[in-house]
Every structure is written in C-alpha cells, then in structure tokens.
ZAMARGU-4260 file (C-alpha; in steps of 0.2 Angstrom, whole numbers, plus 5000, padded with zeros to 4 digits):
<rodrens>
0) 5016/4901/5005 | 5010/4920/5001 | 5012/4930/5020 | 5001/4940/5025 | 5001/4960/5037
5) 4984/4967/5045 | 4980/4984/5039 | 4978/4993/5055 | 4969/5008/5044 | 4953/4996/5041
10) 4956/4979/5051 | 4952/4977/5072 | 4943/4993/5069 | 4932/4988/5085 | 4946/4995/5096
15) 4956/5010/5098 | 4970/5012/5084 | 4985/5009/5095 | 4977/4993/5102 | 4975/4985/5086
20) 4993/4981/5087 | 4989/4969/5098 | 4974/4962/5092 | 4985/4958/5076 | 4996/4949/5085
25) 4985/4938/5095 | 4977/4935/5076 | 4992/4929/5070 | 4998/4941/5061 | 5019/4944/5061
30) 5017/4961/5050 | 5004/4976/5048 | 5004/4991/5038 | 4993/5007/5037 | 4989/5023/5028
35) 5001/5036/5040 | 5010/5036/5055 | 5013/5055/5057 | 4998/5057/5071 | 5008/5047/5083
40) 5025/5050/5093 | 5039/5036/5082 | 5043/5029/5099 | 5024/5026/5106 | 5022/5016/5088
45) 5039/5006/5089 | 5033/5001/5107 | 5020/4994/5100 | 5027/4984/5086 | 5040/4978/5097
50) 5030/4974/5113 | 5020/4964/5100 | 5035/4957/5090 | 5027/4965/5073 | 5037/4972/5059
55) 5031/4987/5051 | 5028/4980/5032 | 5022/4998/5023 | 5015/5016/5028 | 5013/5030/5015
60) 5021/5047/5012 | 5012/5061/5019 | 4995/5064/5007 | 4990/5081/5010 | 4975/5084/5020
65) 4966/5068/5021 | 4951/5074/5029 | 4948/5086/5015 | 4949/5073/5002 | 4965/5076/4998
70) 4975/5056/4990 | 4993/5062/4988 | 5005/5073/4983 | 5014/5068/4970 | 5006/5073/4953
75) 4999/5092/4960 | 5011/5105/4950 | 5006/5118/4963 | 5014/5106/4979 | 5032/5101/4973
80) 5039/5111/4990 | 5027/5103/5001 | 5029/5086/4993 | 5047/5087/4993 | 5047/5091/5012
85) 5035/5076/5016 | 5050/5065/5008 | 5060/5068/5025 | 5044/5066/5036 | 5043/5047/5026
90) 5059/5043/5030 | 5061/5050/5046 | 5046/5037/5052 | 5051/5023/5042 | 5070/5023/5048
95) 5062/5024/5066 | 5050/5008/5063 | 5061/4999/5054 | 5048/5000/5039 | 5058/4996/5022
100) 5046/5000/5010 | 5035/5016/5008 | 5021/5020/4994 | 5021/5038/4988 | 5001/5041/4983
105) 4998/5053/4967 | 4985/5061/4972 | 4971/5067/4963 | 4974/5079/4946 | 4969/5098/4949
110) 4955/5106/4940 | 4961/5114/4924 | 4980/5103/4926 | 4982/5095/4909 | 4987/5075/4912
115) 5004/5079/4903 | 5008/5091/4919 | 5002/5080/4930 | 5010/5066/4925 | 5028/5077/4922
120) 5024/5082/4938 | 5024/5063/4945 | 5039/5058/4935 | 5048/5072/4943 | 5043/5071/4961
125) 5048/5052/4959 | 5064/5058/4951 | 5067/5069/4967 | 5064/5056/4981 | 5068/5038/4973
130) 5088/5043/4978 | 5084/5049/4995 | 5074/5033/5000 | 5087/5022/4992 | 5102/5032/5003
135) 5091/5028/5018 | 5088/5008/5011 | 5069/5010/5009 | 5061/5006/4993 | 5049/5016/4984
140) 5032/5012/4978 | 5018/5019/4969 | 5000/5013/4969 | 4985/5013/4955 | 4968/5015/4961
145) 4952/5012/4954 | 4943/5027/4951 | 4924/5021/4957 | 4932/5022/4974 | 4942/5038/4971
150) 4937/5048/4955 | 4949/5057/4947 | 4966/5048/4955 | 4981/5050/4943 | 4986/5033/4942
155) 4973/5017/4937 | 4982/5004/4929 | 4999/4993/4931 | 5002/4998/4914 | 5002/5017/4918
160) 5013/5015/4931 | 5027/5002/4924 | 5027/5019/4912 | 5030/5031/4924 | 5042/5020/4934
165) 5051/5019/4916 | 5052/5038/4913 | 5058/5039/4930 | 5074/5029/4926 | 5077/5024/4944
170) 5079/5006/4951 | 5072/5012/4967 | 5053/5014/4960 | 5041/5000/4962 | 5024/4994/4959
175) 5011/4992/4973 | 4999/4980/4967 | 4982/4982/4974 | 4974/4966/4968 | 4954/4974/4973
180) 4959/4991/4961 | 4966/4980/4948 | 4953/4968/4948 | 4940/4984/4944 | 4952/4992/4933
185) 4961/4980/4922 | 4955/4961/4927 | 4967/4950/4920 | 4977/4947/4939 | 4986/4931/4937
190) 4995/4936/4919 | 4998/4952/4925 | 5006/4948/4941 | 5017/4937/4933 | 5021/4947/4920
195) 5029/4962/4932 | 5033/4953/4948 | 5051/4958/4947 | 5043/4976/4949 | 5030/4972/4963
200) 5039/4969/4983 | 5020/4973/4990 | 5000/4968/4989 | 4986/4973/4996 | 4969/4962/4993
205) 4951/4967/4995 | 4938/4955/4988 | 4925/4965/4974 | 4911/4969/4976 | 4910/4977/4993
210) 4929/4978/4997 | 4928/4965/5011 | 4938/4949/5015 | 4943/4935/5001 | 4928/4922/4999
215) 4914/4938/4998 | 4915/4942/4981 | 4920/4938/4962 | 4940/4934/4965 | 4946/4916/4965
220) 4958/4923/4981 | 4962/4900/4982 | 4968/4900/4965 | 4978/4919/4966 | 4986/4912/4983
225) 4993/4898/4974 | 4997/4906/4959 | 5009/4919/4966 | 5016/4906/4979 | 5020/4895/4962
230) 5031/4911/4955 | 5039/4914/4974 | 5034/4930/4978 | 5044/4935/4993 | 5033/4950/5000
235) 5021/4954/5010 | 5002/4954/5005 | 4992/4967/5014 | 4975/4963/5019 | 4967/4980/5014
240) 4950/4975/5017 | 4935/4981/5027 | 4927/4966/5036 | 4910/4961/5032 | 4906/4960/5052
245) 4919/4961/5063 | 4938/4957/5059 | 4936/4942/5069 | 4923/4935/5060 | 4930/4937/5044
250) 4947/4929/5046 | 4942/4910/5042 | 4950/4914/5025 | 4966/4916/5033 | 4967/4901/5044
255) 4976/4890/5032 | 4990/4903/5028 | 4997/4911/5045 | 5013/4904/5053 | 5008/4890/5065
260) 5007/4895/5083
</rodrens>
C-alpha cells in the first residue's frame, strides 16, 4: 500500500508553520516534506519531528531567492559558486533531520542563456553534488515541472530528465516524479511510471485542474494507487496539494491508505 507524507509548504496551512508538525501527525501522517528548511534553527525542526514521531521524507536545495521568483539553481551559468555552496547548506540540514533524499530544483533558464548552456550547466552542477550527497548517504533528485505553473523552468518532462541523469553518469541522480506536472506535461502516468521506477524513490500528487486533493479533478488517483502498489513501489508519495477548503476537509481520499491508529 502506497504511503503517504504531508507537505507542510501547502497542507494544515490554517496554522503556523512549525505547528503543522503536529497537525500531521494527529492526521495520520508518519512522514512530511517541504520546499526549505534553512528559515529555522535544525534543532527547533528535529524537535518537532521527533516530539511528533515524523520522519523527514524530502526538502529541497537551496533555490535562490524565492520571494523574487527565483525556482533553483541548478541550470543558471552565472551561479555555479553559489549553487556549489548551497550543496553543504542541503546536506548540513538533511544530516541533522535525518532527511535521506533531497531534490535539487533547475531553476529557470536566464534571458539570452542558450538551452545547451543551461542544460551543460545542469549536468555539471549535478556532476559536482551527486558524490557529496552520496558520501553523506542522501540521494539525489531532480524534478520536472509543468510550465503553466512555472513558465520557462528548465526541466518538463521524465524523458528530459532520465537524459540528464544519463549524461550525468552517477548512480546517485534520481527522478522525482510529480504525478500533477506529468499529468499536464506528458499524460501517460501509469506506463511511464513503470517504465522508470527503478529511477523514481519520491512522488508528489496534486489532482489537475486546480492542484487540489485526489478525487477533484481528471486523475484516476484509485487506479494510480493501485497501479504503483501492484509494481511495489517502496517510497514515499508526497501530498503536494493545496486543499480545496481546509486540509481537514480534504483528507477523505486518504482514509483508506494511512496506517491504522
């Protein structure tokens, strides 16, 4: 049975941030995950993992300045020093929270960079922190995204980034598989999941249109669920979602699948 984390970025967003912990937990949920953790002291967030009993599924690398409408790092020419520096920030946290998996966002091509320098860029960014998280025994994951919600971000398809993983030539690359993104940019989930499940140890799901909980929009989120329980995928599915009307409201869907109290 697929498992399931809360993503405290978008999820119990009626309450503060660090209170949400708790309001996963009292949900059901044994994991969460969310965009950063580098606004918060490591020990005040293991505190709250631990006084929850939570495990710390995902986080991403430092992306710049967020507020700005900066999404990543990795494909800006112009940022290989900072980006190179944000690899110790990501594994500092994660080592601390006990977080074995962190996505590295691409970002958004410059004006006037080709795609060939960008993606160059990407490979060799990847080619830089791949052997640093691997020493420090997290794995690496990159993420496509659609490009309604985020124009111009590098990487929009699983094939694009199976490529890129390639050209990397590390085992310590993966695919995070945002089934909302894919559904928009590709379709075809079922197929393409199980062709590349040995590359995918994350998910995220968002139903589409909207972006809000399975059962509001076009994806057969029954049929996925078993689908992917059928190939035994052992990883955490994130529920990357904004709720509809409050996360409380909009957790029937998830009865069925969280551990028994």
């Amino acid at each position: 049975m697929p498992k399931f984390c809360a993503n405290l970025t978008l999820m119990f967003n009626e309450v503060p941030f660090l209170d949400r912990f708790r309001a996963a937990r009292e949900a059901g949920f044994k994991g969460v995950e969310y965009l950063f953790p580098y606004g918060y002291p490591k020990s005040q967030l293991l505190d709250r993992l631990r006084e929850n009993g939570l495990a710390q599924v995902l986080h991403n690398m430092p992306a710049g300045d967020w507020d700005k409408g900066e999404r990543g790092l990795g494909c800006l020419p112009g940022r290989v020093g900072e980006f190179q520096a944000s690899v110790g920030a990501a594994i500092a946290y994660a080592t601390a929270l006990g977080c074995t998996q962190v996505n590295c966002l691409a970002g958004i091509a410059p004006a006037g960079v080709d795609r060939d320098s960008a993606q160059q860029t990407f490979i060799d960014n990847l080619r830089f922190a791949a052997p640093r998280f691997k020493a420090a025994g997290i794995k690496l994951l990159i993420e496509a995204i659609n490009t309604r919600d985020i124009p111009g971000f590098f990487l929009n398809t699983t094939r694009q980034a199976v490529g890129i993983i390639e050209a990397v030539g590390s085992d310590n690359v993966f695919v995070q598989y945002d089934i909302y993104h894919m559904q928009i940019m590709e379709g075809d989930l079922a197929p393409t999941i199980e062709a590349n499940l040995a590359r995918i140890p994350h998910m995220q799901l968002a139903d589409t249109p909207g972006r809000h909980e399975p059962g509001t929009g076009e994806i057969n989120y029954p049929f996925l669920f078993d689908f992917i329980d059928r190939l035994g995928y052992g990883g955490w599915i994130g529920c990357e979602y904004r709720p509809k009307t409050s996360t409380l409201e909009g957790l029937g869907w998830i009865r069925p699948y969280l551990p028994k109290p």
